[in-house]
Backbone as CSV, one residue per row, in Angstrom:
resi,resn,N_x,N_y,N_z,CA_x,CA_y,CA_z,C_x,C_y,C_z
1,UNK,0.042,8.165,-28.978,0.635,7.727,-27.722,0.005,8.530,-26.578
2,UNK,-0.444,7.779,-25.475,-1.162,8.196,-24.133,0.068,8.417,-23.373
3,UNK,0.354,10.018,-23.106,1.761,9.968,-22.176,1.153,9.684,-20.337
4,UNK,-0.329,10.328,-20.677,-0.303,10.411,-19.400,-0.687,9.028,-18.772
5,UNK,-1.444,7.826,-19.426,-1.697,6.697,-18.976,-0.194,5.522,-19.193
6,UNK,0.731,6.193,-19.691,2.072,5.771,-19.601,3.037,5.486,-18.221
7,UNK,2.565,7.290,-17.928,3.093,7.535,-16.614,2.544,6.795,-15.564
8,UNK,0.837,6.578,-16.024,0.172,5.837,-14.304,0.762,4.687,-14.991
9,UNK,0.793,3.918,-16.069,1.347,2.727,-15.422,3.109,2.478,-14.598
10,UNK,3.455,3.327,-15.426,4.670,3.170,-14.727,4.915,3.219,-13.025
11,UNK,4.150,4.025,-12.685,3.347,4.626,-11.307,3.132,3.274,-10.765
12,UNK,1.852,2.836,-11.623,1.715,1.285,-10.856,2.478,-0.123,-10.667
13,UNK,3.261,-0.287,-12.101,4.253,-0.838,-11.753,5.699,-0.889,-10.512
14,UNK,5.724,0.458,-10.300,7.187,0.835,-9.339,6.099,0.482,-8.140
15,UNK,4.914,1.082,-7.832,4.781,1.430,-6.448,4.173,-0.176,-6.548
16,UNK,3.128,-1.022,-7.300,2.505,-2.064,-6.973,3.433,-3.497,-7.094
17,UNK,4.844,-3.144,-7.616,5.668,-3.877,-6.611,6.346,-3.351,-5.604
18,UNK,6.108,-2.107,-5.316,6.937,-2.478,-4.076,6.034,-2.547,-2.923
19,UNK,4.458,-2.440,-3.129,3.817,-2.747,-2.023,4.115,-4.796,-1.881
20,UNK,3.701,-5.265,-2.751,4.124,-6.607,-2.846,5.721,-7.096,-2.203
21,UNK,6.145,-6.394,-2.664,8.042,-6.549,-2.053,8.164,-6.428,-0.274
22,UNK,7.218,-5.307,0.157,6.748,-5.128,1.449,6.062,-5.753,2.556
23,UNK,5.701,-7.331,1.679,4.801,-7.998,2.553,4.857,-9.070,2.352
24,UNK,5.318,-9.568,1.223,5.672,-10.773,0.716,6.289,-11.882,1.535
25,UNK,7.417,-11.305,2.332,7.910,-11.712,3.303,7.372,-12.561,4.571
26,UNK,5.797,-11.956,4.518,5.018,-11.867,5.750,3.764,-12.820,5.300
27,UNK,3.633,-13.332,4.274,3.236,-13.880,3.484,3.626,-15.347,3.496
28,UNK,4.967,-15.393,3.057,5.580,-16.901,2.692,5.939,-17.445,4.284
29,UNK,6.175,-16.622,4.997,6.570,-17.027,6.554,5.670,-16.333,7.460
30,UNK,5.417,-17.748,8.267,4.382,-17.377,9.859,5.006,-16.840,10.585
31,UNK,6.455,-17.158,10.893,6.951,-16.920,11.866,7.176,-14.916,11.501
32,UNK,7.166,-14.498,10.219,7.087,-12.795,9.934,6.442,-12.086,10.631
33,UNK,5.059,-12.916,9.902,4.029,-12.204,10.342,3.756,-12.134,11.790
34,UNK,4.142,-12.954,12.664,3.990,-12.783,14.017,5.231,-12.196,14.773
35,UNK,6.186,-11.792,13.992,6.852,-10.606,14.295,6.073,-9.304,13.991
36,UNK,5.472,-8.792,12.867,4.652,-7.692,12.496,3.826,-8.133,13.353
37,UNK,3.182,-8.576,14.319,2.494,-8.834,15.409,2.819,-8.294,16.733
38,UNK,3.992,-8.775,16.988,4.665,-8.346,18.263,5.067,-6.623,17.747
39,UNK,5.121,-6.304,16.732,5.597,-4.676,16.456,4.557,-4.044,16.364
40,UNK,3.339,-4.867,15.983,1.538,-3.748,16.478,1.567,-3.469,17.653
41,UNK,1.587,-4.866,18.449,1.737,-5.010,20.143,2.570,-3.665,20.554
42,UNK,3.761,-3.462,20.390,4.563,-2.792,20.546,3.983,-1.002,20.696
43,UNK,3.233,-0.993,19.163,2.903,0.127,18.969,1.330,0.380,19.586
44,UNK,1.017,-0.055,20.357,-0.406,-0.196,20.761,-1.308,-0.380,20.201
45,UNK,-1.570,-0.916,18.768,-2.584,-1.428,18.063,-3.502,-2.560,19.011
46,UNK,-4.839,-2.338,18.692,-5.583,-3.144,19.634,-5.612,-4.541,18.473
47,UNK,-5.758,-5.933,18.849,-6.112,-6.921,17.875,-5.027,-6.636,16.738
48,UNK,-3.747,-6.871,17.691,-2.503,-6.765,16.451,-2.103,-7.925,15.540
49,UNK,-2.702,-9.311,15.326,-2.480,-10.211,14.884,-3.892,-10.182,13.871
50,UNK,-5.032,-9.476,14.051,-5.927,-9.711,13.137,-5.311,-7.975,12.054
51,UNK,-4.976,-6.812,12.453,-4.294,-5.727,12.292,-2.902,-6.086,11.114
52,UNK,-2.381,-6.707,11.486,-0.841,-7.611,10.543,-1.730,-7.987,9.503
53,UNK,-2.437,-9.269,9.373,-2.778,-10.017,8.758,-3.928,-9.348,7.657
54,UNK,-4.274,-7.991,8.247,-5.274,-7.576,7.146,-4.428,-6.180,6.147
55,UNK,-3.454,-5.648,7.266,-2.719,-5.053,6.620,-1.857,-5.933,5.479
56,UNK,-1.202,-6.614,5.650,-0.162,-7.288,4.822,-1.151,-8.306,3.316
57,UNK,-1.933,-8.834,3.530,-2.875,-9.294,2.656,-3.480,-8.015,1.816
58,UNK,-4.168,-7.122,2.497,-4.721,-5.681,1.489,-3.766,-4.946,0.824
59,UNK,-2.716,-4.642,1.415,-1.620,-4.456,0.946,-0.962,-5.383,-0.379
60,UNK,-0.838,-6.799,0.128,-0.592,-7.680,-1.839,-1.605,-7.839,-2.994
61,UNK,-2.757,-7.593,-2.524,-4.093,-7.189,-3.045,-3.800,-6.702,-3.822
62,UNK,-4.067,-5.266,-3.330,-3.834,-3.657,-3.485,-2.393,-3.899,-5.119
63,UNK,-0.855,-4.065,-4.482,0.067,-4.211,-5.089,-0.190,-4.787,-6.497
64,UNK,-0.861,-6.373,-6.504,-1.436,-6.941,-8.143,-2.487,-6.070,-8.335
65,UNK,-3.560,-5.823,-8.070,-4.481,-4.929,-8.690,-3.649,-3.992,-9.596
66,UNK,-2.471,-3.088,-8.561,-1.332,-1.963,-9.123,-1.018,-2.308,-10.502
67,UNK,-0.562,-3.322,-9.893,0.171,-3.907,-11.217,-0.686,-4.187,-12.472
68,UNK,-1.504,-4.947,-12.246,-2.872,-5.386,-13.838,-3.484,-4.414,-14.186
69,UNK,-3.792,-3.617,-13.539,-4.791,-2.432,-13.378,-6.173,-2.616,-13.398
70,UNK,-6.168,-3.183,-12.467,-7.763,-3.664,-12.161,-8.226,-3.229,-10.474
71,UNK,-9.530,-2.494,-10.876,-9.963,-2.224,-9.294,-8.827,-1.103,-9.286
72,UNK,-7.980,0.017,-9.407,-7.264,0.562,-9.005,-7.602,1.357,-8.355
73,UNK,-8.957,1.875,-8.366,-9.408,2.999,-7.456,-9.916,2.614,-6.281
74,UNK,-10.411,1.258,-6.140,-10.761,0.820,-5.097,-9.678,0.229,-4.207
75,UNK,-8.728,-0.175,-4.939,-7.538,-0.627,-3.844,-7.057,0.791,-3.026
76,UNK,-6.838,1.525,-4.201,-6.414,3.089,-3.672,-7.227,3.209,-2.485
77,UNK,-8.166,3.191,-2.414,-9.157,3.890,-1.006,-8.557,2.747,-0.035
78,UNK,-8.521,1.530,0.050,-8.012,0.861,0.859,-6.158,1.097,1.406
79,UNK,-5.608,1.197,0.360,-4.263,1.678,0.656,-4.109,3.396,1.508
80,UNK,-5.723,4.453,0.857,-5.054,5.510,1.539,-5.609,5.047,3.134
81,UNK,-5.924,4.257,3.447,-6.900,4.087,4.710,-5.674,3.265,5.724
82,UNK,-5.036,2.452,4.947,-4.153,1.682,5.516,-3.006,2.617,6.055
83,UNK,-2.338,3.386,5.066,-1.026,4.247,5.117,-1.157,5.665,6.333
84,UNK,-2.534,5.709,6.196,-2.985,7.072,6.997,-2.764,6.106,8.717
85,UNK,-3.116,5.170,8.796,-3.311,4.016,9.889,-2.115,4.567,10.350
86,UNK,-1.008,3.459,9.303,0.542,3.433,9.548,1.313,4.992,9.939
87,UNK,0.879,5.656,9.354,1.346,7.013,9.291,1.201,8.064,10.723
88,UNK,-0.079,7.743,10.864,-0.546,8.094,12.322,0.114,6.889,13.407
89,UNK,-0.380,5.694,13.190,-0.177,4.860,14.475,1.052,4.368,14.923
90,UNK,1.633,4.664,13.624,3.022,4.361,14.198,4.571,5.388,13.767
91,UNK,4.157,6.129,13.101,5.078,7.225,13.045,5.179,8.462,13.672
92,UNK,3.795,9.053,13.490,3.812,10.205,14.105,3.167,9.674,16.193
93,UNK,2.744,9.239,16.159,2.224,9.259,17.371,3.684,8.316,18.304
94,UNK,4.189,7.505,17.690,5.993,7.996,18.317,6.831,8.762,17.923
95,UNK,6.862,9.709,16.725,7.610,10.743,16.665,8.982,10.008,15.852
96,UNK,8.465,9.439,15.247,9.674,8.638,14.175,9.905,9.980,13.487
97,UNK,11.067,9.447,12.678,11.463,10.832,12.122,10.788,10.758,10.554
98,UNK,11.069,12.087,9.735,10.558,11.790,8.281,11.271,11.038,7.763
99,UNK,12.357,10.558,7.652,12.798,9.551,6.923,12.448,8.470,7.145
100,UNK,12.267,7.853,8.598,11.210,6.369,8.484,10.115,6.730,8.119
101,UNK,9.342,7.778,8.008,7.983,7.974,7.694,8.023,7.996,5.790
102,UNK,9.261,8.179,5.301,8.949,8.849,3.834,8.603,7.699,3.138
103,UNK,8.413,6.551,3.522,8.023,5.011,2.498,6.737,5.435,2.666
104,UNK,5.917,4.793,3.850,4.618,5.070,4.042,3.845,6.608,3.460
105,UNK,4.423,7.745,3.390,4.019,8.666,3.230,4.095,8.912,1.340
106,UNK,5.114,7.896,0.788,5.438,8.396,-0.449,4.269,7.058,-1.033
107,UNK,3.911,6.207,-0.530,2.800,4.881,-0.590,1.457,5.711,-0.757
108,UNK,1.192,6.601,0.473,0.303,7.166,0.977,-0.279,8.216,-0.545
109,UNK,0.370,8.646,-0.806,0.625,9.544,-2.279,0.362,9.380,-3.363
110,UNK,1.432,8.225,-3.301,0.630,7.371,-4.358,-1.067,6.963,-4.794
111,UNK,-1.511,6.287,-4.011,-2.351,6.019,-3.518,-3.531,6.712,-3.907
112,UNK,-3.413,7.983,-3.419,-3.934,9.354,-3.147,-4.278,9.616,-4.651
113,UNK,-3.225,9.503,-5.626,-2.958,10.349,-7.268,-3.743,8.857,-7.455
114,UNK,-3.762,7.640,-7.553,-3.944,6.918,-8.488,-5.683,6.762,-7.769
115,UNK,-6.246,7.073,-6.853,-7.294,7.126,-6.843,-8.134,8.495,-7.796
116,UNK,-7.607,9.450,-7.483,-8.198,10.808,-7.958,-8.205,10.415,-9.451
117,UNK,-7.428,10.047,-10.457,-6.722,9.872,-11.388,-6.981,8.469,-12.318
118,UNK,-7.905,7.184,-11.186,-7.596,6.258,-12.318,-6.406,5.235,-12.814
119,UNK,-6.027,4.179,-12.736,-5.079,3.335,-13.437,-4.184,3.923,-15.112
120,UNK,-5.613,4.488,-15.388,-4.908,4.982,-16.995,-5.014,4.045,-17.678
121,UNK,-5.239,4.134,-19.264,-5.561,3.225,-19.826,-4.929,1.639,-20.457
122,UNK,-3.685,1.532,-19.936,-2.713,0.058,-19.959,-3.121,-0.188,-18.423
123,UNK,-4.456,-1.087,-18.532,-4.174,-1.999,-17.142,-6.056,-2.740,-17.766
124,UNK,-6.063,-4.061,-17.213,-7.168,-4.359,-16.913,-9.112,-3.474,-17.265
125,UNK,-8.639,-2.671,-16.355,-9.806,-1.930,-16.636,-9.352,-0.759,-17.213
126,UNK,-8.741,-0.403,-18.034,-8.715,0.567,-19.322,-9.494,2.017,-19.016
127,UNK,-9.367,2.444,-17.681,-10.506,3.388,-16.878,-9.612,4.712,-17.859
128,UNK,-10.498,5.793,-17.889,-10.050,6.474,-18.754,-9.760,7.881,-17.965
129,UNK,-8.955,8.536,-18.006,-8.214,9.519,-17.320,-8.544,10.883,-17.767
């Protein structure tokens, strides 16, 4: 028994649905996503409707990759790129507190371990740890 490619999947399962759970929303409805539009706007993102739409898509990407375990290291670099975005552009640079920040930051982490680290060997690409 592989404890430690146990743990990344479990890892990928919790976190690569809940990146999916996170966007899904934004996904099945236009009218979402052009709310996450008006909340880039909000936050001064330049090109907040092309910004939504690449976040929320890389993001369900990212989430099934999580989940199959395929590409996991490469979604990872895209997720830490995204979360660092979110993390900076809209938490710290308004001064949200850590508790709105601790999703994005605990995403961000994730992210972070399953790049350094590999999927582990239950997923798709069987990458070895």
């Amino acid at each position: 028994m592989d404890k430690k490619s146990i743990a990344l999947l479990l890892l990928r399962l919790a976190f690569g649905f809940r990146l999916i759970y996170g966007v899904i929303d934004n996904i099945v409805s236009w009218e979402r996503m052009l709310e996450f539009k008006v909340f880039l706007t909000k936050m001064g993102f330049p090109f907040p409707l092309i910004c939504a739409i690449a976040s929320v898509y890389l993001q369900m990407v990212a989430g099934l990759s999580w989940l199959i375990g395929y590409k996991v290291r490469l979604m990872s670099v895209l997720m830490i790129g995204n979360f660092i975005v979110a993390i900076v552009g809209v938490h710290i640079i308004h001064k949200d507190s850590y508790i709105n920040t601790a999703p994005a930051i605990h995403l961000l982490v994730v992210a972070i371990a399953l790049y350094l680290v590999g999927g582990g060997r239950y997923g798709l690409d069987k990458s070895k740890t």
